[in-house]
MDTraj code that builds the backbone (N, CA, C; nanometers):
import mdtraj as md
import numpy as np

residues = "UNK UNK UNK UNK UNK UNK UNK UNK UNK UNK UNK UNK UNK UNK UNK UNK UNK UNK UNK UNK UNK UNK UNK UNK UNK UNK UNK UNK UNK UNK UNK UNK UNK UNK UNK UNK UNK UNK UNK UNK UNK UNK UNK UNK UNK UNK UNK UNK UNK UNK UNK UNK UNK UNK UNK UNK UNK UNK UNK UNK UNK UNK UNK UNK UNK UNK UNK UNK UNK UNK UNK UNK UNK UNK UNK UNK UNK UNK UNK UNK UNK UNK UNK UNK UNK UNK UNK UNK UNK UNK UNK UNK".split()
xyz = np.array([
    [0.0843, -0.1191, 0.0000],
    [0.0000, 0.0000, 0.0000],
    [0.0882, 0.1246, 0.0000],
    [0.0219, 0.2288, -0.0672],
    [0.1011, 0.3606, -0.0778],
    [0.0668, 0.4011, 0.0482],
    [0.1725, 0.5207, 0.0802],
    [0.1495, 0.5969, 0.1651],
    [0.0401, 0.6327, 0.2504],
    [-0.0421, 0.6484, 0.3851],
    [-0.1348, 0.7534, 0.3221],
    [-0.1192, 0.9031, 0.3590],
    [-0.2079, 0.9418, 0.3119],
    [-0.2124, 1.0986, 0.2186],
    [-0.3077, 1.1707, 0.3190],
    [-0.2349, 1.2095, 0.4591],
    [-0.3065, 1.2926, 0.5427],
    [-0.3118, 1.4156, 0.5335],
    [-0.4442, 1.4972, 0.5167],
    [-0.4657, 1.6650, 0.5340],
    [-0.4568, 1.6879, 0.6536],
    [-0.4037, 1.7852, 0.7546],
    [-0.4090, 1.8519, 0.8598],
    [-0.4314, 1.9846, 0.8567],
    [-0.5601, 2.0356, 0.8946],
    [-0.5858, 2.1949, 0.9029],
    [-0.5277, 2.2267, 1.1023],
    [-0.4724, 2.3335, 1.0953],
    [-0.4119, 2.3939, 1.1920],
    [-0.2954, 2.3413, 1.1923],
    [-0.2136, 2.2828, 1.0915],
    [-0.0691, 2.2353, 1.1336],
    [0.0403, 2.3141, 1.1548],
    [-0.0019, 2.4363, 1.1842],
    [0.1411, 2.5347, 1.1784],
    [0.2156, 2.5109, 1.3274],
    [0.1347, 2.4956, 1.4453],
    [0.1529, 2.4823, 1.5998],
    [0.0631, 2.3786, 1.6989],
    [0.1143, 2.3478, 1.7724],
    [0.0443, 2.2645, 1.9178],
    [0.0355, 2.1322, 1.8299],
    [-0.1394, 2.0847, 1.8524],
    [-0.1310, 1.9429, 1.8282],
    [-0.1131, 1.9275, 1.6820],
    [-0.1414, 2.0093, 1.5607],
    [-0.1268, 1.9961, 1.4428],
    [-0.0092, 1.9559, 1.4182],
    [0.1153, 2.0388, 1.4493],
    [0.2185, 2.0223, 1.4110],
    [0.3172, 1.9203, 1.4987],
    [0.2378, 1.8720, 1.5964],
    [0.3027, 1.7549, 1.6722],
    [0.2537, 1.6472, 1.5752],
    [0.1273, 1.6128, 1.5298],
    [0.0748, 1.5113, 1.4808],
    [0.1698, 1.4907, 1.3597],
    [0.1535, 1.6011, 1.2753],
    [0.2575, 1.6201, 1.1340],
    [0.4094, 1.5636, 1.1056],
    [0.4455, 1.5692, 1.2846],
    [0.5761, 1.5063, 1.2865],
    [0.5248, 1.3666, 1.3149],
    [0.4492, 1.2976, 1.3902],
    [0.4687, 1.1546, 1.4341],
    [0.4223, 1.0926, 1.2968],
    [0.3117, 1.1764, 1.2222],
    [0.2531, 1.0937, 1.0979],
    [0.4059, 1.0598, 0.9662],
    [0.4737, 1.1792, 0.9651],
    [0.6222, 1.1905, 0.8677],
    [0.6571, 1.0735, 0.9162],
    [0.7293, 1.0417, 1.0445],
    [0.7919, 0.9450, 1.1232],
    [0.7389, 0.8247, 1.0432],
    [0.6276, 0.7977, 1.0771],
    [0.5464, 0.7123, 1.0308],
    [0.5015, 0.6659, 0.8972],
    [0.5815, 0.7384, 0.8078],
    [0.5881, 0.6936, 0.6227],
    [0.4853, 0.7757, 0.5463],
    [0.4058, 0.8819, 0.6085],
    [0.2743, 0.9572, 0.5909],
    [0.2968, 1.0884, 0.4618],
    [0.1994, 1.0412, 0.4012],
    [0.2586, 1.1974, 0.2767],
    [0.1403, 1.3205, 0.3490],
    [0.1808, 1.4144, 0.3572],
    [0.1154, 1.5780, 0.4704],
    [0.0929, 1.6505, 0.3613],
    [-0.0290, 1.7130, 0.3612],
    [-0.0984, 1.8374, 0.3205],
    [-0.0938, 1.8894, 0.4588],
    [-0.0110, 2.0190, 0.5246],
    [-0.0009, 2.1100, 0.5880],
    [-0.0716, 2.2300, 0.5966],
    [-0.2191, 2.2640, 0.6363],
    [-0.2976, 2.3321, 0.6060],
    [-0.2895, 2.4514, 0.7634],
    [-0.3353, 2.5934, 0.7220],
    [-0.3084, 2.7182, 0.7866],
    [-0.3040, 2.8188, 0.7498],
    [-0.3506, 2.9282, 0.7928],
    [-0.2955, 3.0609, 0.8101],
    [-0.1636, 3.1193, 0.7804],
    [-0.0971, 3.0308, 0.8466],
    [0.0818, 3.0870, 0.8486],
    [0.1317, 3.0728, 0.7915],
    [0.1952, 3.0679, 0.6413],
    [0.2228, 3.0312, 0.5881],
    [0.4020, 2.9801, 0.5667],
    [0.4691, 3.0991, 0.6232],
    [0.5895, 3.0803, 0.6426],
    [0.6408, 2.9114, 0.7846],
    [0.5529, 2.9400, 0.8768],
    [0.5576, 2.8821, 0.9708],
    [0.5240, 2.7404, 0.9833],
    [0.4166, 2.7146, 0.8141],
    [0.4067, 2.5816, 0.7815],
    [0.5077, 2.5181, 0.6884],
    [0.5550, 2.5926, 0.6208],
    [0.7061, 2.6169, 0.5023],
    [0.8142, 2.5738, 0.6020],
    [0.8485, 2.6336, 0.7271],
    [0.9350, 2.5610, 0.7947],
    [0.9490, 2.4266, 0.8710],
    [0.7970, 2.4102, 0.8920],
    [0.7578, 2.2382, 0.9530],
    [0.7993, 2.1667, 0.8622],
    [0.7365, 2.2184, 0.7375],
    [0.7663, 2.0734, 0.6085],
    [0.8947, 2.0577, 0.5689],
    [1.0062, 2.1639, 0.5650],
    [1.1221, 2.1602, 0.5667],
    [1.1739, 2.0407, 0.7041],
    [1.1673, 2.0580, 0.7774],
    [1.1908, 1.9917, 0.9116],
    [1.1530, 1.8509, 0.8723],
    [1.0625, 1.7676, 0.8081],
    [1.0131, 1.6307, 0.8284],
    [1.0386, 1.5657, 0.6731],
    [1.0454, 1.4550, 0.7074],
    [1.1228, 1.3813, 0.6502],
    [0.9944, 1.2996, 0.5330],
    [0.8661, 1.3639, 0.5145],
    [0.8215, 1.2878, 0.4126],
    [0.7488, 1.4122, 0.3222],
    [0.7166, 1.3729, 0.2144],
    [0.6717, 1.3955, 0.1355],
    [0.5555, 1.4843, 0.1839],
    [0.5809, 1.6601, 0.1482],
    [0.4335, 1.7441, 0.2225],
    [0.4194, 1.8450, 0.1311],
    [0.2869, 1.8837, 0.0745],
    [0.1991, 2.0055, 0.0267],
    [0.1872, 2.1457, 0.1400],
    [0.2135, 2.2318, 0.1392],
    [0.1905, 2.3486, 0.1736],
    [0.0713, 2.3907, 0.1464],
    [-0.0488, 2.4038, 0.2172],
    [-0.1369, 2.5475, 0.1567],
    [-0.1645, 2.6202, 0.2540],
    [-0.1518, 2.7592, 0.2388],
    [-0.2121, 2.8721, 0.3323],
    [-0.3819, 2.8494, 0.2854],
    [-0.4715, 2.8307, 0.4124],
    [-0.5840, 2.8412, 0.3729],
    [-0.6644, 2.8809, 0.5608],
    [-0.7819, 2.9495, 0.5198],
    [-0.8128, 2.9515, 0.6372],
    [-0.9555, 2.8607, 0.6475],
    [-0.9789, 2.7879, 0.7361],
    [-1.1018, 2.6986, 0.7341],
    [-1.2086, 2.7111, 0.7242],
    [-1.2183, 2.8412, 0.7523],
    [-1.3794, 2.9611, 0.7601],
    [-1.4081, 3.0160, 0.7039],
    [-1.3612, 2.9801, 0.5443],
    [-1.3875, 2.9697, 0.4689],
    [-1.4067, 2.9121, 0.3248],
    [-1.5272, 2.8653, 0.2971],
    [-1.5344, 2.7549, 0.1972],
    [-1.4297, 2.7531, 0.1011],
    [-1.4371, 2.8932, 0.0028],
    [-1.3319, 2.8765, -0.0890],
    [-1.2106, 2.8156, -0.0448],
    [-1.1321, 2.8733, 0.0413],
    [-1.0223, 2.8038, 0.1168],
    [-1.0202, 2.6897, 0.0803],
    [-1.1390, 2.6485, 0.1886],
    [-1.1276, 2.4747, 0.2022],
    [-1.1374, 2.4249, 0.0425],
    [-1.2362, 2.4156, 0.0310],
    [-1.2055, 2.3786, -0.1600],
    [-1.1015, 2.3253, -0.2332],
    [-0.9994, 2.4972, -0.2320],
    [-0.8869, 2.4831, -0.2709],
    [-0.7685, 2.4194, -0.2303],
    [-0.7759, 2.3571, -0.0915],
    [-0.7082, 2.3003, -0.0217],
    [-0.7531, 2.1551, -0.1058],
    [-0.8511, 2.1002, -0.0814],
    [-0.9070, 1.9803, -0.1325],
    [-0.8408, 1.9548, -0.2646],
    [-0.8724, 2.0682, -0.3278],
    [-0.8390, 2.0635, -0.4768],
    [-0.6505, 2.0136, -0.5035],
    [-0.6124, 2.0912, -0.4138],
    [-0.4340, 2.0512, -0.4274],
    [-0.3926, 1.9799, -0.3711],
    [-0.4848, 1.8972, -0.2722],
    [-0.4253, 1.8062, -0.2218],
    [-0.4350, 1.6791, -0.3363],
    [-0.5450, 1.6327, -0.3785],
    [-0.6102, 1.6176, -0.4646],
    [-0.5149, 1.6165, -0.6001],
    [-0.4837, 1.7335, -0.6332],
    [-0.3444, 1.7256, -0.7579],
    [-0.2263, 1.6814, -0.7237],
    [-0.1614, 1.7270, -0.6012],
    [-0.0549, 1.6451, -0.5803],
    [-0.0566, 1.5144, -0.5474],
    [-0.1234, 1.4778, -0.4836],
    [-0.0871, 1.3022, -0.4378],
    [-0.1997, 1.2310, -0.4828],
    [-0.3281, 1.2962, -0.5376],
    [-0.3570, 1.1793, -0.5996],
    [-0.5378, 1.1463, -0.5235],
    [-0.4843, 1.1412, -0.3966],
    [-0.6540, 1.1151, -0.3280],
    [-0.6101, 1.1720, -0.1609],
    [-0.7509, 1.1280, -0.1106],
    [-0.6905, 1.1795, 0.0217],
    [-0.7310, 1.0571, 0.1409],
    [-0.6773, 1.0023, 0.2234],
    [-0.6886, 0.9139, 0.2954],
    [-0.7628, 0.9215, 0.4356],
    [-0.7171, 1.0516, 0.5442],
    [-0.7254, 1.1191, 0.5970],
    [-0.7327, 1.2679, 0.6013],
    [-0.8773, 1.3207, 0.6748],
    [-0.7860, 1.4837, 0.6464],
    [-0.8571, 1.5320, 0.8691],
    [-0.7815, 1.5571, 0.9083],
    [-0.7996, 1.6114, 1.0315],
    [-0.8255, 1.7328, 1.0015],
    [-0.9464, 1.7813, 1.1243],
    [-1.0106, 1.9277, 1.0754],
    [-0.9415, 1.9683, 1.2505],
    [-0.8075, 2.0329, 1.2495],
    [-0.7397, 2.0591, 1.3824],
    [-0.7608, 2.2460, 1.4213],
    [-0.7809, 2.2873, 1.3305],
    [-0.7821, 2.4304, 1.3063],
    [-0.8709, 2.4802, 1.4435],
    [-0.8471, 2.5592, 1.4942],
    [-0.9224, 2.6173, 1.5824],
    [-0.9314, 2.7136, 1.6916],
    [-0.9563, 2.7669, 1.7664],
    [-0.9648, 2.8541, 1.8526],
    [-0.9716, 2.8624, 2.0083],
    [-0.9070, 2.8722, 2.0540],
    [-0.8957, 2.8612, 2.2420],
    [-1.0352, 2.9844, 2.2898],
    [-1.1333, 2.9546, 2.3500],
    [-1.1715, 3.0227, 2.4621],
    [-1.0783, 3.0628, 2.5826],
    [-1.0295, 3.2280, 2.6479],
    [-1.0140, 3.2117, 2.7293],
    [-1.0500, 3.2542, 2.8462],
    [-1.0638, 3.2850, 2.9352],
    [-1.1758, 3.3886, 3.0629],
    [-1.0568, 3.4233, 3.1299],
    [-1.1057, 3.5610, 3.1535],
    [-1.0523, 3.6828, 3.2249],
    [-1.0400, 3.6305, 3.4146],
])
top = md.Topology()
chain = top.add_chain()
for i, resn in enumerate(residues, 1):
    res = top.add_residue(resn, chain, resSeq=i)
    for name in ("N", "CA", "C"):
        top.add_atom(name, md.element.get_by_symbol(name[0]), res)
traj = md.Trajectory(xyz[None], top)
């Protein structure tokens, strides 16, 4: 079996980009999905498998789409996609 071909939205920091490393470890081809773009450019540099870059933000459809869409052109299909993206509540 090929690879598989995990999407991660929020992979720039915390659990995204922890997961991004154990999945690489693990023989995993990464679509690196976020906001940050520089900050996801340096994760994928860092890991050792095969990863797509897209700046996209989740909150919005087009985004997502286009994320789909390139993941989609580069590798082919998608196996997994984690929806990690998200937002902390915090109280005063």
């Amino acid at each position: 079996m090929a690879s598989p071909v995990i999407v991660i939205t929020g992979a720039a920091g915390g659990i995204g980009a922890a997961f991004c490393r154990v999945a690489a470890a693990h023989g995993a081809s990464l679509v690196l999905a976020g906001r940050r773009e520089a900050t996801l450019s340096a994760l994928a540099a860092e890991l050792s498998a095969p990863t797509l870059v897209v700046s996209a933000d989740v909150t919005k459809r087009a985004d997502v789409e286009r994320l789909c869409a390139a993941a989609l052109e580069r590798f082919g299909h998608i196996d997994v996609w984690i929806n990690n993206a998200g937002q902390g509540i915090t109280r005063n």
